[in-house]
C-alpha positions in Angstrom: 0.0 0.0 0.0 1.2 3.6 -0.9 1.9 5.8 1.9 -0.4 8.5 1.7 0.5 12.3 0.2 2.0 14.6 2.8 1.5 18.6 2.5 4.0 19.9 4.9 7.3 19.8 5.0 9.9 18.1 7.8 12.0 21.3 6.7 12.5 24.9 5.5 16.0 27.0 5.2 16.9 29.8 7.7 18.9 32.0 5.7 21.8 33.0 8.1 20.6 37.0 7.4 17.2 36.6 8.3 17.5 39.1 11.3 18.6 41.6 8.9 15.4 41.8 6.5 14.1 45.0 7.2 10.3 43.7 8.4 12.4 41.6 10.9 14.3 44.7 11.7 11.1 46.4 12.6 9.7 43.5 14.2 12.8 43.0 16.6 12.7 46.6 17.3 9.0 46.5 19.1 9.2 43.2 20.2 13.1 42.5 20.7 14.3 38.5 20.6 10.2 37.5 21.5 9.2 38.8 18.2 12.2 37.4 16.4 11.4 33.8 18.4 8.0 34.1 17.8 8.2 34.9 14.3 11.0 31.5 14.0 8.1 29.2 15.9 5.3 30.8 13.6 7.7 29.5 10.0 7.9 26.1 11.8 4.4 26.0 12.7 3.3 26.7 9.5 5.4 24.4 8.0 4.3 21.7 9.5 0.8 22.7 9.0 -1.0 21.5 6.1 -0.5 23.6 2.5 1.9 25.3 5.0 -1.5 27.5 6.4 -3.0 28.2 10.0 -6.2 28.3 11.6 -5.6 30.5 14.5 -8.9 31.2 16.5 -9.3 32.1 20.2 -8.5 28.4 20.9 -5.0 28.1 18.8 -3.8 31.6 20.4 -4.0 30.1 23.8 -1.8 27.0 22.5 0.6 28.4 20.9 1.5 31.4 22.9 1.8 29.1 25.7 4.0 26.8 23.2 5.8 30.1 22.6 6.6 30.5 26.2 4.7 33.6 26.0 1.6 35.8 27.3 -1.3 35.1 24.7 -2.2 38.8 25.0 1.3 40.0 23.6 1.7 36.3 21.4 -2.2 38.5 19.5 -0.3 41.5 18.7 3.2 40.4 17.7 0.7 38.4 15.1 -0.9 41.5 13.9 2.2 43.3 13.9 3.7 40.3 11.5 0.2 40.8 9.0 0.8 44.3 9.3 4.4 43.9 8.4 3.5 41.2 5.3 5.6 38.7 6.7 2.4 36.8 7.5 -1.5 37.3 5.6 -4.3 36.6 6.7 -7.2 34.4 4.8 -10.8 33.6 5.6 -11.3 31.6 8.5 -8.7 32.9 10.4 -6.2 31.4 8.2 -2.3 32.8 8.4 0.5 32.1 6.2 3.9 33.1 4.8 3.3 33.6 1.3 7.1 33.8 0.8 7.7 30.7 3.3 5.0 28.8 0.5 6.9 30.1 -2.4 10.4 28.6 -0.9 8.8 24.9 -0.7 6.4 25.3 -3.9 9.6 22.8 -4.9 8.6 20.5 -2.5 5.2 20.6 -3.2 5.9 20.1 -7.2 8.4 17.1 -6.6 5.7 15.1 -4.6 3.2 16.0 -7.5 5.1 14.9 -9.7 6.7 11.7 -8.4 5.6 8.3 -9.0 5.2 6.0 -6.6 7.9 3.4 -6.4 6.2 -0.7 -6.5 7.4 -2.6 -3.6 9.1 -5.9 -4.7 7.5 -9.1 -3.8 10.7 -11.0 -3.4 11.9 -8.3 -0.8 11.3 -8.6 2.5 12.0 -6.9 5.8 11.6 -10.4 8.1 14.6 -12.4 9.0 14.9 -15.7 6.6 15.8 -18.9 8.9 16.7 -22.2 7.0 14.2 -25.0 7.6 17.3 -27.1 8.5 18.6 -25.3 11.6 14.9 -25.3 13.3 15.1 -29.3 12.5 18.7 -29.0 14.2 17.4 -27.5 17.1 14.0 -29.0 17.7 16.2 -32.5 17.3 19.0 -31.4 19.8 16.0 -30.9 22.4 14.6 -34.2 21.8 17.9 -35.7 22.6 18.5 -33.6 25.5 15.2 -34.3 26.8 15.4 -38.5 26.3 18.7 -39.0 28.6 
Protein backbone atom coordinates (compact mmCIF):
# COMPACT_ATOMS: atom_id res chain seq x y z
CA UNK A 1 0.00 0.00 0.00
CA UNK A 2 1.23 3.56 -0.91
CA UNK A 3 1.90 5.78 1.85
CA UNK A 4 -0.39 8.49 1.73
CA UNK A 5 0.46 12.33 0.19
CA UNK A 6 1.98 14.55 2.83
CA UNK A 7 1.51 18.57 2.52
CA UNK A 8 4.05 19.89 4.87
CA UNK A 9 7.32 19.82 5.01
CA UNK A 10 9.95 18.05 7.80
CA UNK A 11 12.04 21.33 6.71
CA UNK A 12 12.54 24.89 5.51
CA UNK A 13 16.00 27.01 5.23
CA UNK A 14 16.88 29.80 7.75
CA UNK A 15 18.85 32.05 5.75
CA UNK A 16 21.80 32.98 8.13
CA UNK A 17 20.65 37.04 7.36
CA UNK A 18 17.21 36.57 8.29
CA UNK A 19 17.47 39.13 11.27
CA UNK A 20 18.58 41.60 8.94
CA UNK A 21 15.38 41.83 6.55
CA UNK A 22 14.08 44.97 7.25
CA UNK A 23 10.27 43.71 8.36
CA UNK A 24 12.36 41.56 10.94
CA UNK A 25 14.30 44.73 11.71
CA UNK A 26 11.08 46.39 12.64
CA UNK A 27 9.73 43.45 14.21
CA UNK A 28 12.83 43.05 16.58
CA UNK A 29 12.74 46.64 17.33
CA UNK A 30 8.96 46.46 19.08
CA UNK A 31 9.25 43.25 20.24
CA UNK A 32 13.08 42.55 20.73
CA UNK A 33 14.27 38.45 20.62
CA UNK A 34 10.23 37.49 21.49
CA UNK A 35 9.16 38.77 18.21
CA UNK A 36 12.20 37.44 16.39
CA UNK A 37 11.44 33.75 18.36
CA UNK A 38 7.98 34.09 17.75
CA UNK A 39 8.20 34.86 14.26
CA UNK A 40 10.96 31.48 13.98
CA UNK A 41 8.06 29.21 15.93
CA UNK A 42 5.29 30.75 13.60
CA UNK A 43 7.74 29.51 9.99
CA UNK A 44 7.94 26.13 11.79
CA UNK A 45 4.36 25.96 12.74
CA UNK A 46 3.31 26.74 9.51
CA UNK A 47 5.44 24.39 8.00
CA UNK A 48 4.31 21.68 9.47
CA UNK A 49 0.83 22.66 9.05
CA UNK A 50 -0.98 21.47 6.08
CA UNK A 51 -0.49 23.65 2.50
CA UNK A 52 1.90 25.29 4.96
CA UNK A 53 -1.50 27.47 6.35
CA UNK A 54 -3.01 28.15 9.99
CA UNK A 55 -6.18 28.28 11.57
CA UNK A 56 -5.59 30.49 14.49
CA UNK A 57 -8.87 31.16 16.50
CA UNK A 58 -9.26 32.06 20.18
CA UNK A 59 -8.46 28.39 20.91
CA UNK A 60 -5.04 28.12 18.84
CA UNK A 61 -3.82 31.56 20.43
CA UNK A 62 -3.97 30.14 23.75
CA UNK A 63 -1.85 26.96 22.47
CA UNK A 64 0.61 28.41 20.87
CA UNK A 65 1.49 31.45 22.94
CA UNK A 66 1.77 29.08 25.67
CA UNK A 67 3.98 26.76 23.18
CA UNK A 68 5.79 30.07 22.58
CA UNK A 69 6.58 30.54 26.22
CA UNK A 70 4.70 33.64 25.99
CA UNK A 71 1.56 35.82 27.30
CA UNK A 72 -1.29 35.10 24.67
CA UNK A 73 -2.24 38.76 25.04
CA UNK A 74 1.27 40.03 23.59
CA UNK A 75 1.72 36.27 21.38
CA UNK A 76 -2.23 38.48 19.46
CA UNK A 77 -0.30 41.48 18.73
CA UNK A 78 3.16 40.44 17.68
CA UNK A 79 0.72 38.44 15.14
CA UNK A 80 -0.91 41.46 13.90
CA UNK A 81 2.25 43.30 13.89
CA UNK A 82 3.74 40.25 11.52
CA UNK A 83 0.22 40.84 8.96
CA UNK A 84 0.76 44.26 9.33
CA UNK A 85 4.39 43.88 8.45
CA UNK A 86 3.48 41.20 5.30
CA UNK A 87 5.63 38.73 6.66
CA UNK A 88 2.38 36.80 7.47
CA UNK A 89 -1.46 37.29 5.65
CA UNK A 90 -4.32 36.62 6.75
CA UNK A 91 -7.24 34.41 4.81
CA UNK A 92 -10.81 33.56 5.60
CA UNK A 93 -11.35 31.60 8.52
CA UNK A 94 -8.73 32.91 10.41
CA UNK A 95 -6.20 31.43 8.22
CA UNK A 96 -2.30 32.81 8.39
CA UNK A 97 0.47 32.08 6.24
CA UNK A 98 3.90 33.14 4.79
CA UNK A 99 3.26 33.63 1.33
CA UNK A 100 7.09 33.81 0.84
CA UNK A 101 7.69 30.67 3.30
CA UNK A 102 5.04 28.78 0.50
CA UNK A 103 6.95 30.07 -2.36
CA UNK A 104 10.38 28.58 -0.90
CA UNK A 105 8.78 24.93 -0.66
CA UNK A 106 6.41 25.34 -3.90
CA UNK A 107 9.57 22.82 -4.95
CA UNK A 108 8.58 20.53 -2.55
CA UNK A 109 5.20 20.61 -3.23
CA UNK A 110 5.92 20.08 -7.17
CA UNK A 111 8.41 17.05 -6.61
CA UNK A 112 5.69 15.08 -4.56
CA UNK A 113 3.21 16.05 -7.51
CA UNK A 114 5.08 14.87 -9.75
CA UNK A 115 6.68 11.69 -8.40
CA UNK A 116 5.57 8.26 -9.05
CA UNK A 117 5.20 6.04 -6.58
CA UNK A 118 7.88 3.41 -6.42
CA UNK A 119 6.16 -0.66 -6.50
CA UNK A 120 7.39 -2.63 -3.63
CA UNK A 121 9.10 -5.93 -4.72
CA UNK A 122 7.51 -9.09 -3.79
CA UNK A 123 10.72 -11.00 -3.42
CA UNK A 124 11.89 -8.33 -0.77
CA UNK A 125 11.28 -8.63 2.54
CA UNK A 126 12.03 -6.94 5.76
CA UNK A 127 11.64 -10.41 8.09
CA UNK A 128 14.56 -12.43 9.00
CA UNK A 129 14.92 -15.65 6.61
CA UNK A 130 15.75 -18.89 8.94
CA UNK A 131 16.66 -22.25 7.01
CA UNK A 132 14.15 -25.03 7.56
CA UNK A 133 17.32 -27.08 8.46
CA UNK A 134 18.58 -25.30 11.60
CA UNK A 135 14.87 -25.27 13.31
CA UNK A 136 15.10 -29.29 12.51
CA UNK A 137 18.68 -28.96 14.24
CA UNK A 138 17.44 -27.45 17.12
CA UNK A 139 13.98 -29.01 17.71
CA UNK A 140 16.19 -32.55 17.25
CA UNK A 141 18.99 -31.41 19.78
CA UNK A 142 15.99 -30.86 22.36
CA UNK A 143 14.63 -34.15 21.79
CA UNK A 144 17.92 -35.71 22.61
CA UNK A 145 18.55 -33.62 25.55
CA UNK A 146 15.21 -34.34 26.81
CA UNK A 147 15.43 -38.53 26.25
CA UNK A 148 18.66 -39.00 28.58
Amino acid sequence: MARPKRHNADYFSHDAGMRNDPKVKALRNKYGANGYAVWCMMLEVLTASDYFIREIDEIEIEILSADFGIDADLFTDILAYMVRLRLLQTGDNCEYLSQKLTDRLQSVVDKRRNSTPKAVSVTESTQSKVKETKVNESKEKKTIRTTK
